[in-house]
PDB file of the backbone (N, CA, C, O) and the ligand in Angstrom, with CONECT records:
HET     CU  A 101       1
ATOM      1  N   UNK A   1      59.871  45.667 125.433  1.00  0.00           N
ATOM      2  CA  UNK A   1      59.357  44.525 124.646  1.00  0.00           C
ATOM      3  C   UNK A   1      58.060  44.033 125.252  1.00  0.00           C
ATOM      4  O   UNK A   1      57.987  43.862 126.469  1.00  0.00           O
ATOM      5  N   UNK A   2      56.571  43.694 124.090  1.00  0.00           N
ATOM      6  CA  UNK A   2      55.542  43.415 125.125  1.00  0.00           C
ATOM      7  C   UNK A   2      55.522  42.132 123.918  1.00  0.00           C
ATOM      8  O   UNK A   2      56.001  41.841 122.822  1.00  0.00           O
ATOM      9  N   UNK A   3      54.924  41.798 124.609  1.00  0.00           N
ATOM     10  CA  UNK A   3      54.483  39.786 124.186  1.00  0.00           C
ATOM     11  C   UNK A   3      52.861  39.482 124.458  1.00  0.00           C
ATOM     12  O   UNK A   3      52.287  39.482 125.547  1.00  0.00           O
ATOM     13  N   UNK A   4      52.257  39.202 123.034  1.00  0.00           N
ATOM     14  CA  UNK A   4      51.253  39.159 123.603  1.00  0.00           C
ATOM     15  C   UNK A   4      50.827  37.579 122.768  1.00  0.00           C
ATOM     16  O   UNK A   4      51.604  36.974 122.029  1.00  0.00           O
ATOM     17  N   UNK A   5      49.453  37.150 123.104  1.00  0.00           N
ATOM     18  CA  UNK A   5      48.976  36.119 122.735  1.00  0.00           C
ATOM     19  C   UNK A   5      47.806  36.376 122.222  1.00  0.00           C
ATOM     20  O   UNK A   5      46.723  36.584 122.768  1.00  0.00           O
ATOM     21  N   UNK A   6      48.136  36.342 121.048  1.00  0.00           N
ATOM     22  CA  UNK A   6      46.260  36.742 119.579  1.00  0.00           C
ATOM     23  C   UNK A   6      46.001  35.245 119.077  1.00  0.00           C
ATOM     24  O   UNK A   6      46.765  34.381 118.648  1.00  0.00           O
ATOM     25  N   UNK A   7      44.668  35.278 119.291  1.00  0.00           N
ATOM     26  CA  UNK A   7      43.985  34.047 118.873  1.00  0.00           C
ATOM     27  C   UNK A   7      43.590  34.261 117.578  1.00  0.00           C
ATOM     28  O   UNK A   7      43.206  35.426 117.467  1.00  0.00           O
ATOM     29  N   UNK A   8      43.499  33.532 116.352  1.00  0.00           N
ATOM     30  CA  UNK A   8      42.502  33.791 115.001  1.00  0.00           C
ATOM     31  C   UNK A   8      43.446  33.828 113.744  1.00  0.00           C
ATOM     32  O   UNK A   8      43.036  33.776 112.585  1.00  0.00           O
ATOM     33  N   UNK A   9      44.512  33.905 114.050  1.00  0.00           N
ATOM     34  CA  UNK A   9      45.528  33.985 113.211  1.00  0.00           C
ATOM     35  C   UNK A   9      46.002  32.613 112.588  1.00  0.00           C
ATOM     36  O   UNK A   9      46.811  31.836 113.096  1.00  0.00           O
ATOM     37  N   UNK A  10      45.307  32.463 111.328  1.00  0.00           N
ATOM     38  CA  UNK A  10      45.766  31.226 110.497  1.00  0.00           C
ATOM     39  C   UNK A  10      46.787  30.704 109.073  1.00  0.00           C
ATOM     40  O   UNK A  10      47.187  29.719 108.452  1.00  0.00           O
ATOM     41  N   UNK A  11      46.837  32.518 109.154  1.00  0.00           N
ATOM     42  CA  UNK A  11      47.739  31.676 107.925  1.00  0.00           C
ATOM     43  C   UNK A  11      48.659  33.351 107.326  1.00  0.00           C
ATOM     44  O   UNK A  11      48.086  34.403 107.607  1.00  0.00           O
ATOM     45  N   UNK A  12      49.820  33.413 106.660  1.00  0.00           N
ATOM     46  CA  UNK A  12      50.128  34.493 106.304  1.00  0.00           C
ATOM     47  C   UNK A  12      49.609  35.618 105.951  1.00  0.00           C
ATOM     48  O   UNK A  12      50.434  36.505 105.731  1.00  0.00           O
ATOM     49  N   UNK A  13      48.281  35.943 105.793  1.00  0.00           N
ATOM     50  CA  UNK A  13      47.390  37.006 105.182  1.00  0.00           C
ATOM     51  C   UNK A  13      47.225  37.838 106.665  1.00  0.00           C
ATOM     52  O   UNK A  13      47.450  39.037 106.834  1.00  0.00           O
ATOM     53  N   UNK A  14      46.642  36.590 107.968  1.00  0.00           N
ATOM     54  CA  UNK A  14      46.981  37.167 109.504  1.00  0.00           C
ATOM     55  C   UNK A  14      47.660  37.782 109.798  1.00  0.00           C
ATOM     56  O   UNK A  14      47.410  38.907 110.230  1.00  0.00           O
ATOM     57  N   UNK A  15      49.187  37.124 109.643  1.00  0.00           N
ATOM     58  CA  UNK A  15      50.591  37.567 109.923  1.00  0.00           C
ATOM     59  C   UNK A  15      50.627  39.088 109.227  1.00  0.00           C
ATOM     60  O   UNK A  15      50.934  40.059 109.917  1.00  0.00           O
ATOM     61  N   UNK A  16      50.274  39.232 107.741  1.00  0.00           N
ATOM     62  CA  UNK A  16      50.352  40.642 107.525  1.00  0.00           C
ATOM     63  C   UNK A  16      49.363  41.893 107.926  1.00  0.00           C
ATOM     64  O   UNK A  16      49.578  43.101 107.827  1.00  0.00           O
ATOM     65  N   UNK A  17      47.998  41.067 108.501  1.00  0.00           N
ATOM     66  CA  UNK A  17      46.925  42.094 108.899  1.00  0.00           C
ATOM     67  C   UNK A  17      47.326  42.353 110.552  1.00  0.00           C
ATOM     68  O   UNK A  17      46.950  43.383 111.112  1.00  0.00           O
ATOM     69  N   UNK A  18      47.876  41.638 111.042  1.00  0.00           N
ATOM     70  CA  UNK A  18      48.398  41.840 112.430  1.00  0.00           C
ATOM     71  C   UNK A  18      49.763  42.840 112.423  1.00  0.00           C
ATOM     72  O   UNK A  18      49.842  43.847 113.126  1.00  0.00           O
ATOM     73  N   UNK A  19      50.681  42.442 111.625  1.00  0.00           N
ATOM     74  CA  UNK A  19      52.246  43.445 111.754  1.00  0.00           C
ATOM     75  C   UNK A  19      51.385  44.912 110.827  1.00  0.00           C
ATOM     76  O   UNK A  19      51.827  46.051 110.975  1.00  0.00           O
ATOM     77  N   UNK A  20      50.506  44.711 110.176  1.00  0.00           N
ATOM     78  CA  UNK A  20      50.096  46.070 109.725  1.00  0.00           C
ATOM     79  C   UNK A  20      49.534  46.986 111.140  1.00  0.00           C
ATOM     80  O   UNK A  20      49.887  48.039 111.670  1.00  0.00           O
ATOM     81  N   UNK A  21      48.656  46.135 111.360  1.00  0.00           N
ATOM     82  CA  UNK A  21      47.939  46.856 112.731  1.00  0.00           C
ATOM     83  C   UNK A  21      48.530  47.454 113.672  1.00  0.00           C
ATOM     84  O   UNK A  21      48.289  48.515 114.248  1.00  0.00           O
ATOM     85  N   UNK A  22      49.289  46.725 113.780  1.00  0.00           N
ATOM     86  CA  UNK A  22      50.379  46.957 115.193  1.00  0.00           C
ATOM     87  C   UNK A  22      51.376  48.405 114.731  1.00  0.00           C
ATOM     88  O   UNK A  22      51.525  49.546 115.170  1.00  0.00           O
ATOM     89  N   UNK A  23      51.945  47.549 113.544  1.00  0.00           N
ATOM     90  CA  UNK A  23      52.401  49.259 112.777  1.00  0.00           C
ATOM     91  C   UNK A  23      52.266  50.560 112.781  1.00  0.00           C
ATOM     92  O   UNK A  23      53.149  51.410 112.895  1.00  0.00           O
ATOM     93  N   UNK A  24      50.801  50.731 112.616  1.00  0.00           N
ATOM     94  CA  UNK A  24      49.786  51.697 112.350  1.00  0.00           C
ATOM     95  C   UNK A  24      49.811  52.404 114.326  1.00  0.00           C
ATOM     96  O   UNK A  24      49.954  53.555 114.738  1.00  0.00           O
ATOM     97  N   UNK A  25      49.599  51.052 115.104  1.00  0.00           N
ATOM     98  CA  UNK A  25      49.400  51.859 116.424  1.00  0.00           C
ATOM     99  C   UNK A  25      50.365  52.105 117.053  1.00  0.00           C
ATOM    100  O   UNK A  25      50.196  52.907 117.971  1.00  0.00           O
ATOM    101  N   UNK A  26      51.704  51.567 116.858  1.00  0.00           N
ATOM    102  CA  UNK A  26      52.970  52.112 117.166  1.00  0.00           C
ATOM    103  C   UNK A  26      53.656  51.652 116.159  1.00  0.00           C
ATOM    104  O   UNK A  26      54.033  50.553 115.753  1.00  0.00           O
ATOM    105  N   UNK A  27      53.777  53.423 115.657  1.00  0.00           N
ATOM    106  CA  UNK A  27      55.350  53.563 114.964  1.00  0.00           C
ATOM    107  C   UNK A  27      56.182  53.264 115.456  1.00  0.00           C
ATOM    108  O   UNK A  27      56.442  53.491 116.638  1.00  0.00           O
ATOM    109  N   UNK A  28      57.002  52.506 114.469  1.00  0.00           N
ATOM    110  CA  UNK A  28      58.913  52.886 114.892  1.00  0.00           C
ATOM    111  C   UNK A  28      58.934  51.557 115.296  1.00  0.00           C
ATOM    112  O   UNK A  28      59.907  50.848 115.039  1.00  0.00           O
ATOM    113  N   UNK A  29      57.523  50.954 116.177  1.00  0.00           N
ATOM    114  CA  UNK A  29      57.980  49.711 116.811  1.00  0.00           C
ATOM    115  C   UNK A  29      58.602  48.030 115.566  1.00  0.00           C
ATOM    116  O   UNK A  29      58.337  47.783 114.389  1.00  0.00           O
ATOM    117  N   UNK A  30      59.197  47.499 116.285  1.00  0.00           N
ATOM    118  CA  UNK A  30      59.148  46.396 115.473  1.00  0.00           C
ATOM    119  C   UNK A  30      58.330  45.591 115.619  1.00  0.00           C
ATOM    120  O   UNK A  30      57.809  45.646 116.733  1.00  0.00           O
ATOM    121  N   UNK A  31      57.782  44.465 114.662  1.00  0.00           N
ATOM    122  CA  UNK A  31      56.671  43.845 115.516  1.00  0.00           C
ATOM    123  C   UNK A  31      56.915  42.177 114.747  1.00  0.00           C
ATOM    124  O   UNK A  31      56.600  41.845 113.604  1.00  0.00           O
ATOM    125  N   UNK A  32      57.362  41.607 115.475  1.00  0.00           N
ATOM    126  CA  UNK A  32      57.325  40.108 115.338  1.00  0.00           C
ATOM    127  C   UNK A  32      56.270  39.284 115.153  1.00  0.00           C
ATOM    128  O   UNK A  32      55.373  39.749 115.855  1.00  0.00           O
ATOM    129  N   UNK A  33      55.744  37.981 114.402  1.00  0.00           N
ATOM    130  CA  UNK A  33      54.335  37.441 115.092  1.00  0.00           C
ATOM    131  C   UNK A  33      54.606  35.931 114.477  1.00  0.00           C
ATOM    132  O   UNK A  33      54.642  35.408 113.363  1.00  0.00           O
ATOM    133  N   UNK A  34      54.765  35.565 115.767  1.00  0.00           N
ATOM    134  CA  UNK A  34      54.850  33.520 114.863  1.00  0.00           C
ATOM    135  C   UNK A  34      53.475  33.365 114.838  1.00  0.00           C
ATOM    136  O   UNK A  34      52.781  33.804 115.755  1.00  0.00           O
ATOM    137  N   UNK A  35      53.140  32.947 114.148  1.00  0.00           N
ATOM    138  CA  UNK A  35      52.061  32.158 113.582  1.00  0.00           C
ATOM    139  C   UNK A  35      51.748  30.833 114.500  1.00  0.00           C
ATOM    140  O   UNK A  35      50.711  30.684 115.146  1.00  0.00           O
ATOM    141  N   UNK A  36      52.642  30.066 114.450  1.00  0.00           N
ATOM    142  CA  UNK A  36      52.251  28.739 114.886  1.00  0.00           C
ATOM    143  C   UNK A  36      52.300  29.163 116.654  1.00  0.00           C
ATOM    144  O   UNK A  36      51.303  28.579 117.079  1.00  0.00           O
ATOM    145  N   UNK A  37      52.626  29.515 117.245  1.00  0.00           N
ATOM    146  CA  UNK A  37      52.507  29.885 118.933  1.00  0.00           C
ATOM    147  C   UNK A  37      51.237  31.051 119.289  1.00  0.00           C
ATOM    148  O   UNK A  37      50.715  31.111 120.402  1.00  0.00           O
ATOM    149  N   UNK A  38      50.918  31.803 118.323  1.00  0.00           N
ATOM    150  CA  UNK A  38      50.523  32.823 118.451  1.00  0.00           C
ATOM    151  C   UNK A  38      50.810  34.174 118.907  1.00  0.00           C
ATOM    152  O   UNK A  38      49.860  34.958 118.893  1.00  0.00           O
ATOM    153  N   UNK A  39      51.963  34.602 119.317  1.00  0.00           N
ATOM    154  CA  UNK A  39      52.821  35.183 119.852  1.00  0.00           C
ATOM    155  C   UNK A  39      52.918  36.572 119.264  1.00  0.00           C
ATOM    156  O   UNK A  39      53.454  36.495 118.159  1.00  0.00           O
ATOM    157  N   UNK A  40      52.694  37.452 119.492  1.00  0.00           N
ATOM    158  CA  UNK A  40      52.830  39.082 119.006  1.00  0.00           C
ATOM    159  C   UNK A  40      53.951  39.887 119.585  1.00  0.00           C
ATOM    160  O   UNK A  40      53.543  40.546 120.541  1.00  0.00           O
ATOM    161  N   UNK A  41      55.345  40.079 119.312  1.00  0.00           N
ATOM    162  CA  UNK A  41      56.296  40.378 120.037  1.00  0.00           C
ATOM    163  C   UNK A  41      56.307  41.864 119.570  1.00  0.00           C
ATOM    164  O   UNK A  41      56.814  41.958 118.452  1.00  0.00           O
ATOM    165  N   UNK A  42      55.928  42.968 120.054  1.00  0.00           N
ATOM    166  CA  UNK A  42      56.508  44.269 120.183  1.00  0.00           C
ATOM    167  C   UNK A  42      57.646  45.058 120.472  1.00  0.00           C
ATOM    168  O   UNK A  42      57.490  45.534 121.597  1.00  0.00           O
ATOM    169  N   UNK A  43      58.904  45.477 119.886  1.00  0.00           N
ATOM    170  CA  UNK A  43      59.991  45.702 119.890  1.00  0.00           C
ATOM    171  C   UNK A  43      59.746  47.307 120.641  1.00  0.00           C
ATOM    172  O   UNK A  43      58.541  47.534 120.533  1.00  0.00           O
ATOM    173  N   UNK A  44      60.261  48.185 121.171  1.00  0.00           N
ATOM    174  CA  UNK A  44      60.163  49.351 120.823  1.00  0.00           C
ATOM    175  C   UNK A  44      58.483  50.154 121.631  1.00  0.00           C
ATOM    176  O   UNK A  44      57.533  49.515 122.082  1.00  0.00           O
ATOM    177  N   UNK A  45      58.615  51.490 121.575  1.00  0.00           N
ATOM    178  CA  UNK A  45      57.772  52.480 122.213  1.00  0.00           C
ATOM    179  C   UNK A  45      56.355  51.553 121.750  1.00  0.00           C
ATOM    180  O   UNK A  45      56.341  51.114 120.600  1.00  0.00           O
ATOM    181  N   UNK A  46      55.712  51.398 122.247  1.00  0.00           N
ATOM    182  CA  UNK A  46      54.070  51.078 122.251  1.00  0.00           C
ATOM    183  C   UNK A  46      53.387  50.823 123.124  1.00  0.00           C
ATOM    184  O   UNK A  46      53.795  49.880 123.803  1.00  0.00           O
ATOM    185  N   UNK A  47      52.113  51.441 123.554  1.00  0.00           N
ATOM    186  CA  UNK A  47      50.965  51.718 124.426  1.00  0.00           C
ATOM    187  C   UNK A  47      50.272  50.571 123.977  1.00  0.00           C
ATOM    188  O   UNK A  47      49.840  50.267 122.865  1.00  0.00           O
ATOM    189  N   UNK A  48      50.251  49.858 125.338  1.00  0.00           N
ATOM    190  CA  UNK A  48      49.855  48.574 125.430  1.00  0.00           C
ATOM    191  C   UNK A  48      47.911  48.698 124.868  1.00  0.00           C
ATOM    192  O   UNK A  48      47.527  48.093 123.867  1.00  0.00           O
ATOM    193  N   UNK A  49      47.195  49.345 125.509  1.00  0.00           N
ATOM    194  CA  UNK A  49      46.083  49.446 125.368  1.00  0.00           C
ATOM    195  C   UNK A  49      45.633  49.632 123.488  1.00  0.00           C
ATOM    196  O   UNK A  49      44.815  48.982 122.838  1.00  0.00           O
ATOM    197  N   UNK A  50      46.403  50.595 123.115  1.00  0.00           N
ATOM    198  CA  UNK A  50      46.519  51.075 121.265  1.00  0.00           C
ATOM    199  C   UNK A  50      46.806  49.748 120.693  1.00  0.00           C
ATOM    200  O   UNK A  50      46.096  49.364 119.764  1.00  0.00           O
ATOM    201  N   UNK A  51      47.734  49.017 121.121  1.00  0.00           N
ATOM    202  CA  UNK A  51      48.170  47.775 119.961  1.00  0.00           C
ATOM    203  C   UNK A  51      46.982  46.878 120.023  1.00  0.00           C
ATOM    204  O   UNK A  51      46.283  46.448 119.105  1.00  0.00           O
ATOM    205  N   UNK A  52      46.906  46.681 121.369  1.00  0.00           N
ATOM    206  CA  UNK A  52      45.395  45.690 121.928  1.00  0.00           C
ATOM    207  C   UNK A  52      44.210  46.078 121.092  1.00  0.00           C
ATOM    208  O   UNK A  52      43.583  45.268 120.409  1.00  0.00           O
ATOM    209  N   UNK A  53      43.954  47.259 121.171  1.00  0.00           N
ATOM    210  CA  UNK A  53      42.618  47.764 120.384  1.00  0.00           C
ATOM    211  C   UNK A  53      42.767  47.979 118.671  1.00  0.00           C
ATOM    212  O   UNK A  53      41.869  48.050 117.832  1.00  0.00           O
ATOM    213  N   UNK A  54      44.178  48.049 118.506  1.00  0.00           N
ATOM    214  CA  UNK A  54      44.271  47.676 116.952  1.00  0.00           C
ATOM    215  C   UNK A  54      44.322  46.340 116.166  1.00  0.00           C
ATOM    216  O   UNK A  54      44.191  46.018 114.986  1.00  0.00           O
ATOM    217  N   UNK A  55      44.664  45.465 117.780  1.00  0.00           N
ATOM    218  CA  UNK A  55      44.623  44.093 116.835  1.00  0.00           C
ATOM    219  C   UNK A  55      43.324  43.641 116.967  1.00  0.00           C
ATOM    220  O   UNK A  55      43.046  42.815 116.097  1.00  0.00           O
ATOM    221  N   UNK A  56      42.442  43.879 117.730  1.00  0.00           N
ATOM    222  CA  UNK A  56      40.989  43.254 118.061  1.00  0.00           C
ATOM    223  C   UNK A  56      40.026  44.292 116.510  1.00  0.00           C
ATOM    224  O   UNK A  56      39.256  43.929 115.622  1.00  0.00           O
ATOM    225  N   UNK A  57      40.575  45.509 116.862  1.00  0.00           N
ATOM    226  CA  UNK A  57      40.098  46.001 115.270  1.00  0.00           C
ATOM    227  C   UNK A  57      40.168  45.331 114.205  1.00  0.00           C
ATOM    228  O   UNK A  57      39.202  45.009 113.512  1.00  0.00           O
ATOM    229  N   UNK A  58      41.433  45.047 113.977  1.00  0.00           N
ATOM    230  CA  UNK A  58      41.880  43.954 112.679  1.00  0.00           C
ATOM    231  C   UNK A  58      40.898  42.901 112.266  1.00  0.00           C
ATOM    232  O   UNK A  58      40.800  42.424 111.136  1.00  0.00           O
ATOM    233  N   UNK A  59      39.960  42.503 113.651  1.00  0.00           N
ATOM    234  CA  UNK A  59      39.664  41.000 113.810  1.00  0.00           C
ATOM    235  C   UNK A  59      39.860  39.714 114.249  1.00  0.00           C
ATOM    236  O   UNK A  59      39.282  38.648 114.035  1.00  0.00           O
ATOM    237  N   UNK A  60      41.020  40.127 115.061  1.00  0.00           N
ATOM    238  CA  UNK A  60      41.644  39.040 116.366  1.00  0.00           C
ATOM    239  C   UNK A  60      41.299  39.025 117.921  1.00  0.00           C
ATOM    240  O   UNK A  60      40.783  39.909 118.606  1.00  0.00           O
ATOM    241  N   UNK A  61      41.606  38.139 118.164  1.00  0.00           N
ATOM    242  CA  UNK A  61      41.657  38.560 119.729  1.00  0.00           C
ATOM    243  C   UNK A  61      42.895  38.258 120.383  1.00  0.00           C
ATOM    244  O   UNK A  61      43.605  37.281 120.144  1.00  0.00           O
ATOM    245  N   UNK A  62      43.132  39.266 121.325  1.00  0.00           N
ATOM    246  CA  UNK A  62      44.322  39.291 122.426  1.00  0.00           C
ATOM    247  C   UNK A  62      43.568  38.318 123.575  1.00  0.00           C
ATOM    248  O   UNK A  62      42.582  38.585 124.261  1.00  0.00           O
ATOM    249  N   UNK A  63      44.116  37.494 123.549  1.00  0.00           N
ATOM    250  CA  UNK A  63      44.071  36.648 125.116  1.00  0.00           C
ATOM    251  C   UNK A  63      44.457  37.048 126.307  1.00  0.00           C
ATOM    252  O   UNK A  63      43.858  37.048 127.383  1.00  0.00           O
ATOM    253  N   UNK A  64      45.445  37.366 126.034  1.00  0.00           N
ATOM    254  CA  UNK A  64      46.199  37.880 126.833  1.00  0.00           C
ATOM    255  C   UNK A  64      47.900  37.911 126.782  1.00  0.00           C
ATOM    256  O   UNK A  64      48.237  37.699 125.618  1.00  0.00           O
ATOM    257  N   UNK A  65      49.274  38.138 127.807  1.00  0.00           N
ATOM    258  CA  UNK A  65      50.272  38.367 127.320  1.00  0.00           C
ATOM    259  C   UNK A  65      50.892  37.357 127.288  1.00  0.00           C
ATOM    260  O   UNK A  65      50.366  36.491 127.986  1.00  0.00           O
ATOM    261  N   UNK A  66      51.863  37.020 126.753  1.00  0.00           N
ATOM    262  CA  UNK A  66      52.704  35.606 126.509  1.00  0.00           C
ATOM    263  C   UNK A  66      53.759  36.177 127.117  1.00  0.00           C
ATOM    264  O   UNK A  66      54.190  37.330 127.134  1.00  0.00           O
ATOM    265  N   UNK A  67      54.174  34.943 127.724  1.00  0.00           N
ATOM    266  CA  UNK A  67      55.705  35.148 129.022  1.00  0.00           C
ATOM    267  C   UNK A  67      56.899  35.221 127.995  1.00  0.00           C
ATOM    268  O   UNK A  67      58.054  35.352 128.400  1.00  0.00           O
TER     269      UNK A  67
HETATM  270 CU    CU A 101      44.775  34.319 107.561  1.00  0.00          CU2+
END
């Protein structure tokens, strides 16, 4: 499980351009994302560096990881 913290994310259209992204860079994974904390929860096989560079692709930024 990785936990991360994405800044830019305002409203449900986020929520689906982020669980798409993450999707796309790891299959299979599950991918959680509250909105209001900012919180990106990764279930499952994923290369930390791939999700990072798919969500900053998207148009977000990773801050860094959430505890
Ligand atoms: Cu939005």
């Amino acid at each position: 499980m990785m936990k991360l913290k994405v800044a830019g994310m305002t409203c449900g259209g986020c929520v689906k351009s982020v669980e798409r992204a993450v999707t796309a860079a790891a299959p299979g994974a599950r991918v959680t994302v509250d909105l209001e904390s900012g919180e990106v929860a990764i279930d499952g096989a994923a290369a930390k560096q791939a999700v990072v560079s798919a969500i900053e692709d998207a148009g977000y930024d990773v801050v860094g990881e959430a505890a």
